[in-house]
RODO-2510 file (C-alpha; in nm, 4 decimals, decimal comma):
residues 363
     n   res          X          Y          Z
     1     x     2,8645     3,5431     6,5167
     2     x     3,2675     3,4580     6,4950
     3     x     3,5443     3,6324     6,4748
     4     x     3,6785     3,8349     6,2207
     5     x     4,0270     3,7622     6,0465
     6     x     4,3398     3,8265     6,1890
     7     x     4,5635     3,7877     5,9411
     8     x     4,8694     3,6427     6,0410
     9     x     4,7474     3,4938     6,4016
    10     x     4,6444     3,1444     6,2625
    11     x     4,8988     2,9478     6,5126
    12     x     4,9841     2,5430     6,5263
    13     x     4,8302     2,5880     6,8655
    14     x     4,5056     2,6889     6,6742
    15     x     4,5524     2,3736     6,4634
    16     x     4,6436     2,1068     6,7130
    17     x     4,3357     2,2371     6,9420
    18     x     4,1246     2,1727     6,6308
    19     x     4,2644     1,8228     6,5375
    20     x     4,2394     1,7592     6,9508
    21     x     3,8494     1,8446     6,9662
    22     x     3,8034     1,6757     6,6175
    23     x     3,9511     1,3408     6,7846
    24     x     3,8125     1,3491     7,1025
    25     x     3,4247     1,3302     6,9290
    26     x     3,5173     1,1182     6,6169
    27     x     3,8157     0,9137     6,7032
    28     x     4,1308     0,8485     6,5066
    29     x     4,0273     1,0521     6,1750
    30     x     4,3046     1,2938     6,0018
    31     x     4,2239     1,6179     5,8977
    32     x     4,4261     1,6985     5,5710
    33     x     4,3322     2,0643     5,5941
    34     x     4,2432     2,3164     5,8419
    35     x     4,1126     2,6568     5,7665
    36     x     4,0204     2,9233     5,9949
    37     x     3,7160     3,1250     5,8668
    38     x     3,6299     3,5168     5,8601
    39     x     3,3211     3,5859     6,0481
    40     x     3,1412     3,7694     6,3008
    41     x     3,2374     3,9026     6,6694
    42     x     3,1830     3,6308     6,8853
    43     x     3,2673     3,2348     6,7796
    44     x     3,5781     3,1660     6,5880
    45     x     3,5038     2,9000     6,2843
    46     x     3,7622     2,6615     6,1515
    47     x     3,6388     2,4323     5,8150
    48     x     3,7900     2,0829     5,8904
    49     x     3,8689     1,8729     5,5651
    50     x     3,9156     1,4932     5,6288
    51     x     4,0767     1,2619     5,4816
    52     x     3,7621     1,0262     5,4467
    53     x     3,6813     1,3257     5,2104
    54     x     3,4222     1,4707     5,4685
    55     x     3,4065     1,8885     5,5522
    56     x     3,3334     1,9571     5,9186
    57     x     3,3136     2,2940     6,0563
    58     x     3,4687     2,3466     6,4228
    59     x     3,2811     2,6235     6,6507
    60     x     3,4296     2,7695     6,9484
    61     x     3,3144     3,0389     7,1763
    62     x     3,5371     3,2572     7,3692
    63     x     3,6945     3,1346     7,7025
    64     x     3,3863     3,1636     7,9882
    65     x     3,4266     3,5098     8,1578
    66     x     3,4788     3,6962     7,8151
    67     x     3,2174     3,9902     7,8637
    68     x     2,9035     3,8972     7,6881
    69     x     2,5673     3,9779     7,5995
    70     x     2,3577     3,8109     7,8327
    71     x     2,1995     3,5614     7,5772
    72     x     2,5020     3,5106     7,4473
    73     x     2,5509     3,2741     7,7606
    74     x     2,5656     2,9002     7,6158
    75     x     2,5372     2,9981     7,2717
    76     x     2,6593     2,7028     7,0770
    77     x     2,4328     2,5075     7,3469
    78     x     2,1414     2,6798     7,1676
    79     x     2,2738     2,6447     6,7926
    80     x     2,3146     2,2702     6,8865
    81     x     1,9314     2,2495     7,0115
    82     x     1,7965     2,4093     6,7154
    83     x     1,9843     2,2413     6,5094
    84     x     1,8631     1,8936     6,6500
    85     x     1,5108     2,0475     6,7008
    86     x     1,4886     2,1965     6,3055
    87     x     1,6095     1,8005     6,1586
    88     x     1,3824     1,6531     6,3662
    89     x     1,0820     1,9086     6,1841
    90     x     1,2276     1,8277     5,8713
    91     x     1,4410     2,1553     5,8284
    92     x     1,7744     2,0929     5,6555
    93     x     2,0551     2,2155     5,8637
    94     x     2,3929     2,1362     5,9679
    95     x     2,4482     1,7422     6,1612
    96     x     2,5337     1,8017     6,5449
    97     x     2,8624     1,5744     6,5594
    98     x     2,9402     1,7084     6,9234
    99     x     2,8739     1,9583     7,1586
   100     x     3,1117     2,0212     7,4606
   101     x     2,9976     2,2592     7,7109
   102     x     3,2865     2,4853     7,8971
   103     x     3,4316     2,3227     8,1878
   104     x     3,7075     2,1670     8,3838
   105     x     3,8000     1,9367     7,9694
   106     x     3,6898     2,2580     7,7769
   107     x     3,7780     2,6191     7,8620
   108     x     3,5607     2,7127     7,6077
   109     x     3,2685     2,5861     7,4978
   110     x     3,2706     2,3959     7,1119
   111     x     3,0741     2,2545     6,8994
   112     x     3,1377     2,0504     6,5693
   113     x     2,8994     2,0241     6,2625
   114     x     2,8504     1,8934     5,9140
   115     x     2,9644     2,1386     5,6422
   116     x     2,6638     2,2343     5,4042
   117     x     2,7753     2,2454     5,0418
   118     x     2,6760     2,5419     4,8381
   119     x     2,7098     2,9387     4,8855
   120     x     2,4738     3,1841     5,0725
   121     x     2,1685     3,3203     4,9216
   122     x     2,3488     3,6526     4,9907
   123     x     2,6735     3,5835     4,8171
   124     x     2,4706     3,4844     4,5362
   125     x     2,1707     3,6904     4,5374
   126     x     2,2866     3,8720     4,1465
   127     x     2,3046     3,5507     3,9911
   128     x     1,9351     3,4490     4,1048
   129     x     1,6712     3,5144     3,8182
   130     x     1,2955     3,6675     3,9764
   131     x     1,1274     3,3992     3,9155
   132     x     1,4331     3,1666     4,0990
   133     x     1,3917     3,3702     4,3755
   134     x     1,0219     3,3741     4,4079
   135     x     1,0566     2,9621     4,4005
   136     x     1,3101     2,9792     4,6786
   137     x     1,1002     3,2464     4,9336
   138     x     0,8318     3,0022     4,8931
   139     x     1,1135     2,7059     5,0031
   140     x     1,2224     2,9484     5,2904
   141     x     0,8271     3,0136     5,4053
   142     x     0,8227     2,5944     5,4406
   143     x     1,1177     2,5823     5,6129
   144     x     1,0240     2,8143     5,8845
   145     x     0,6664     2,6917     5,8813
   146     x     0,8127     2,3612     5,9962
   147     x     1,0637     2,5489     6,2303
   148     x     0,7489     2,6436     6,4409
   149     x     0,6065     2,3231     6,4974
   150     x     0,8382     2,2611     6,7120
   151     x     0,7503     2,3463     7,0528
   152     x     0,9762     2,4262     7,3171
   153     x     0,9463     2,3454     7,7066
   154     x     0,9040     2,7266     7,7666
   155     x     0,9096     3,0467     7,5968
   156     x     1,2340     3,2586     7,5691
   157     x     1,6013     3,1636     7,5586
   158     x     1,6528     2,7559     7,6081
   159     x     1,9977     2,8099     7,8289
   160     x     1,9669     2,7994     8,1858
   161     x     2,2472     3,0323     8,2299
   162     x     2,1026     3,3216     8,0541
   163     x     1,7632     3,2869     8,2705
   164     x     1,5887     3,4144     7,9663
   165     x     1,2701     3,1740     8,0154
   166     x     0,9317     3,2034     8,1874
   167     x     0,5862     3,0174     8,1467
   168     x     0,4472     3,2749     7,9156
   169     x     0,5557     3,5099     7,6541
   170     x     0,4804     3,8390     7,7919
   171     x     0,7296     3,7805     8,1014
   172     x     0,9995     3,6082     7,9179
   173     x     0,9775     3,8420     7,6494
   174     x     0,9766     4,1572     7,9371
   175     x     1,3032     3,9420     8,0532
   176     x     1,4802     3,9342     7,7304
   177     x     1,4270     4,3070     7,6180
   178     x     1,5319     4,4036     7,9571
   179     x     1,8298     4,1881     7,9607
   180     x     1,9765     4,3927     7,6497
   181     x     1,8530     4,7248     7,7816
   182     x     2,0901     4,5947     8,0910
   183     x     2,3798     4,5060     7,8543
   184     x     2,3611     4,8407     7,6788
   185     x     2,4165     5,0132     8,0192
   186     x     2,6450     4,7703     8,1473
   187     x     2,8652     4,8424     7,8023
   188     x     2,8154     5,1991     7,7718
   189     x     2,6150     5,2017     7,5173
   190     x     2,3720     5,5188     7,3690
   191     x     2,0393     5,4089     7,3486
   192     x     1,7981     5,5425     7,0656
   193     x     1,5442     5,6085     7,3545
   194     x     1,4785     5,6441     7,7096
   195     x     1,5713     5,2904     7,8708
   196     x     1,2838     5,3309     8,0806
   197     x     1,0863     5,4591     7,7710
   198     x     1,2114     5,0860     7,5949
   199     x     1,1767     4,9067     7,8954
   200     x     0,7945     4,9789     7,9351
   201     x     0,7290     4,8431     7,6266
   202     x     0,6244     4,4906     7,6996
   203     x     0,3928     4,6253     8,0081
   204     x     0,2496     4,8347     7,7844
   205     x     0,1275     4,6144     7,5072
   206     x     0,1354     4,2808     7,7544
   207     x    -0,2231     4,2196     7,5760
   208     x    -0,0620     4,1641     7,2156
   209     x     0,1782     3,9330     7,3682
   210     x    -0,0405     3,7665     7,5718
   211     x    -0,1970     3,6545     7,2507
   212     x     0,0726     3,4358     7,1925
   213     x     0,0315     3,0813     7,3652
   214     x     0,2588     2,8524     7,2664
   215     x     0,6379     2,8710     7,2637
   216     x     0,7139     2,7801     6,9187
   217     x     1,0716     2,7310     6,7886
   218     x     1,2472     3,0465     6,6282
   219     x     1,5919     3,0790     6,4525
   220     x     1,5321     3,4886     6,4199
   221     x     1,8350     3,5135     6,1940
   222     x     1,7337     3,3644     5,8743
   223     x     1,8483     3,5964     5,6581
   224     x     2,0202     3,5522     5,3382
   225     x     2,3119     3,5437     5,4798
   226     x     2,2005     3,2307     5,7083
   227     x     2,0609     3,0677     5,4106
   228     x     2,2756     2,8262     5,2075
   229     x     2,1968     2,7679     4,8287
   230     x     2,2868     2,4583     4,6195
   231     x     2,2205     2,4238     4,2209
   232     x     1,9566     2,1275     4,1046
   233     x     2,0465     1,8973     3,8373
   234     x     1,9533     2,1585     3,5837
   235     x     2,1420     2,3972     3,6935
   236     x     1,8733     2,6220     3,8847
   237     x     1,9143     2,6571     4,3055
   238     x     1,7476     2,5357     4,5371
   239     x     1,7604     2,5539     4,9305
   240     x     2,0432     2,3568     5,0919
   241     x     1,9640     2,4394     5,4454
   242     x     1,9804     2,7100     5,7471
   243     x     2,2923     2,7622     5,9319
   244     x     2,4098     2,9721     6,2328
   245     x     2,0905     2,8745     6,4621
   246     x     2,2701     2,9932     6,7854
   247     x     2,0439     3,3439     6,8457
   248     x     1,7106     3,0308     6,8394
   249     x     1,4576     3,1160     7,1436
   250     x     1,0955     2,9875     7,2071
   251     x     0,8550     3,1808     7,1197
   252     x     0,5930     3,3924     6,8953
   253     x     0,7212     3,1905     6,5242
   254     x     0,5850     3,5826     6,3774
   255     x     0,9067     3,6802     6,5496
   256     x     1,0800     3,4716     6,2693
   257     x     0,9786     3,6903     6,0302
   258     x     1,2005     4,0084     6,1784
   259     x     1,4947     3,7883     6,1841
   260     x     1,4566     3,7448     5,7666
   261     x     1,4220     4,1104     5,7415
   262     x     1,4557     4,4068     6,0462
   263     x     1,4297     4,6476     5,8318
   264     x     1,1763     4,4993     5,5652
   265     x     0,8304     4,3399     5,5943
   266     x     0,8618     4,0014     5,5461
   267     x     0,5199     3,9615     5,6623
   268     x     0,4302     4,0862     5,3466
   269     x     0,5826     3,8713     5,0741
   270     x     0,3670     3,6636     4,9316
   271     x     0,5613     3,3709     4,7574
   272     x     0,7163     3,3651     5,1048
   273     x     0,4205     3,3252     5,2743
   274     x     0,2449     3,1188     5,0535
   275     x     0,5145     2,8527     5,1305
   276     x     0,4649     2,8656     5,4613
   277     x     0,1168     2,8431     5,4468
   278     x     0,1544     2,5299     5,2234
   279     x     0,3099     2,3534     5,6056
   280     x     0,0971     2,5437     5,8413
   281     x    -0,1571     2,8251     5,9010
   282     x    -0,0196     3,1509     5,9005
   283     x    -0,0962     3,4032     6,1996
   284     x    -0,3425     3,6236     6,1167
   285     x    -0,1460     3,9565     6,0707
   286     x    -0,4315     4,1642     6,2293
   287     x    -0,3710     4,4801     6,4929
   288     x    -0,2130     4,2632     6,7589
   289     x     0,0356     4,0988     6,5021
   290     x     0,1820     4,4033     6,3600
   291     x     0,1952     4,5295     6,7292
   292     x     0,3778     4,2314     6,8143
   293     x     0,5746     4,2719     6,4628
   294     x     0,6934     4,6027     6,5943
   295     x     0,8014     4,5097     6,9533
   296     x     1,0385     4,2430     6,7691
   297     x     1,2289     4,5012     6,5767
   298     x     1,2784     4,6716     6,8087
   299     x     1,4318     4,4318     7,0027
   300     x     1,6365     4,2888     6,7273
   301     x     1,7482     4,6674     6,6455
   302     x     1,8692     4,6756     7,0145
   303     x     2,0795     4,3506     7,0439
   304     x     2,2196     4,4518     6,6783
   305     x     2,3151     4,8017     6,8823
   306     x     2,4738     4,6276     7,1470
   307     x     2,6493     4,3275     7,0414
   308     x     2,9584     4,4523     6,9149
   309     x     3,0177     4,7112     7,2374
   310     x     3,2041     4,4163     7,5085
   311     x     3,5686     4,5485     7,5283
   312     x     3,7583     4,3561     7,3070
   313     x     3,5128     4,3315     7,0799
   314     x     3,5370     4,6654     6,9483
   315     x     3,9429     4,6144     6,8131
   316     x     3,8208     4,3066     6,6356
   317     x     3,5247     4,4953     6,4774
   318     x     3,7536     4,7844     6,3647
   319     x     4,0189     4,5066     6,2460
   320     x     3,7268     4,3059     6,0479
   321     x     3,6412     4,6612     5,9128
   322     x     3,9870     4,6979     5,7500
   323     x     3,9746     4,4093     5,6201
   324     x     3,6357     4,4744     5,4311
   325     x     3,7430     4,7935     5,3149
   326     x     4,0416     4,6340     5,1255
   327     x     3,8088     4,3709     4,9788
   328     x     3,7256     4,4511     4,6151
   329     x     3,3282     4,4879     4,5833
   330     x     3,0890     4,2180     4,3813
   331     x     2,7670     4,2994     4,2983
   332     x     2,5110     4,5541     4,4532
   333     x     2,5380     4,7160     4,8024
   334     x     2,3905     4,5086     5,1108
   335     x     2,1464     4,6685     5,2852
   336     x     2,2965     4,8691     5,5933
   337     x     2,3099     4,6738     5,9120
   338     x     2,3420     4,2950     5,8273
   339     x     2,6227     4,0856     5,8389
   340     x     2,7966     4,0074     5,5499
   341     x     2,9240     3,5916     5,4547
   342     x     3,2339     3,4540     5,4373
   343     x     3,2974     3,1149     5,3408
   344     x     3,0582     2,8278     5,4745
   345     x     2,7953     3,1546     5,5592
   346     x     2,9813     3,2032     5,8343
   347     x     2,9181     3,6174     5,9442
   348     x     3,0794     3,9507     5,8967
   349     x     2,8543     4,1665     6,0673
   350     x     2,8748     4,5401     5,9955
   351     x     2,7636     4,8231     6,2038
   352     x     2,4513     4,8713     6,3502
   353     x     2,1239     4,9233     6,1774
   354     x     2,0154     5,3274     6,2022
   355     x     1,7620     5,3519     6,4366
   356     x     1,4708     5,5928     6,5708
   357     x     1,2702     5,4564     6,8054
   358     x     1,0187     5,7705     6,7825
   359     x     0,6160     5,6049     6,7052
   360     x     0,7739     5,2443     6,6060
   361     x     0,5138     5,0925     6,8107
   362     x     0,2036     5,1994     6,8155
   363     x    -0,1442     5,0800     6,8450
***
């Protein structure tokens, strides 16, 4: 999530803060060209072009006390552990260069990556032949196969500050449904149910997620957008990596497949799953699964609700709106709800996904 485009605001101040951070974890290099980047709602994202002929891409959250979601807290702390966590599986993704926390040298937090070359699956999804794609879902199912051998410390979100981790699933799951549920009220949000109705949820099926043991690693927004292409010597793509790892918890790795597709069934692609299958077993999707499936959307439906409600927030959404509306169109309509690339697969998120709560989860 960064922010959208303000045309016009791009300062020297912007610049020299950039060249400053870009120093301070690399020494004397010169960057010959700075660019800020269109995005999402929450980081802003400047592409760094050096003079050694390397592209770098500069994160940086808001200043600490901008109103939040509550796993927002840390966020680039999280995309820089699952970005260290997914090389270390074997998952190409973006080099962590430097991470600076917020605090009395940073009053925001930043972060500083390698720039992956290519376009996002999303961008180029009308110029990918069936049988391309096919080859690439099975590339994505290996991917996130080896995603989820990694094992985190605990399950739920790895921050301290957003105290969105327990021993087991089914309490740090409760925590992180119920910390959205929170934000929605605390925002002013309208829910698509009851709170207490939502809330419940995880008490009520507690059994399906108890059926989850260990706390694998999750990205849980892998969707095309997330997902950077690159073309083989032939011409043909292949997959060049996952990008924008900051919303990563510990977890059930089925919940991977709701960040791919919320409003799809991932679960049910077969050249995807036969690639992950080719790493790992895949989870039996039996009654519990699908239960578990469900819980997930909803969840992701609710933080996709919420997210762009902190005041502020809403001026840049309506600004990043304007901006998409004068933008000419290429190739079919996205599907409602997802955010759309800019360069480097950086995010443009639209509005929330419709959503009726009604018999979602059942059993």
């Amino acid at each position: 999530m960064s922010r959208p485009p303000q045309p016009g605001t791009d300062t020297d101040t912007d610049t020299d803060a950039a060249v400053e951070r870009l120093r301070h974890a690399l020494g004397p290099v010169t960057a010959v060209r700075d660019t800020a980047l269109g995005g999402g709602l929450y980081n802003s994202v400047r592409l760094l072009e050096l003079a050694d002929g390397r592209s770098l891409v500069l994160k940086t959250a808001p200043p600490a006390g901008t109103p939040s979601l509550t796993y927002e807290q840390g966020l680039l702390g999280t995309e820089a552990l699952f970005h260290h966590l997914a090389a270390g599986a074997g998952v190409r993704v973006p080099a962590v260069l430097h991470h600076e926390p917020a605090g009395p040298r940073a009053p925001a937090e930043w972060l500083l990556l390698s720039h992956l070359d290519g376009t996002t699956w999303d961008a180029a999804r009308d110029r990918i032949a069936p049988a391309e794609r096919a080859a690439l879902r099975r590339e994505l199912g290996e991917s996130l196969a080896r995603t989820a051998s990694v094992t985190g410390p605990a399950h739920g979100y790895p921050r301290p500050a957003a105290g969105l981790s327990a021993p087991d699933w089914p309490t740090a799951f409760t925590a992180m449904l119920r910390a959205v549920l929170a934000d929605a009220h605390r925002f002013g949000v309208t829910l698509p149910a009851p709170a207490r109705d939502l809330a419940d949820l995880p008490l009520r099926f507690g059994r399906r997620l108890a059926e989850v043991r260990r706390p694998a690693l999750v990205h849980f927004d892998a969707w095309e957008g997330n997902v950077v292409l690159g073309r083989t010597g032939d011409g043909g793509w292949r997959l060049a990596g996952l990008i924008d790892g900051e919303r990563a918890f510990f977890g059930d790795p089925l919940a991977e497949l709701v960040g791919l597709d919320p409003l799809g069934a991932a679960e049910d692609d077969p050249d995807l799953m036969a690639g992950y299958r080719s790493v790992a077993p895949v989870p039996v999707l039996g009654t519990g699964a699908r239960v578990r499936l469900a819980l997930y959307r909803v969840y992701l439906a609710l933080v996709m609700r919420v997210e762009a409600a902190p005041p502020g927030l809403r001026r840049r959404l309506r600004d990043l709106a304007r901006h998409l509306v004068r933008r000419p169109r290429h190739g079919t309509a996205r599907r409602a709800g997802r955010p759309r690339p800019s360069v480097n697969g950086t995010q443009q998120p639209s509005s929330a996904p419709p959503f009726t709560y009604a018999s979602t989860v059942t059993e």
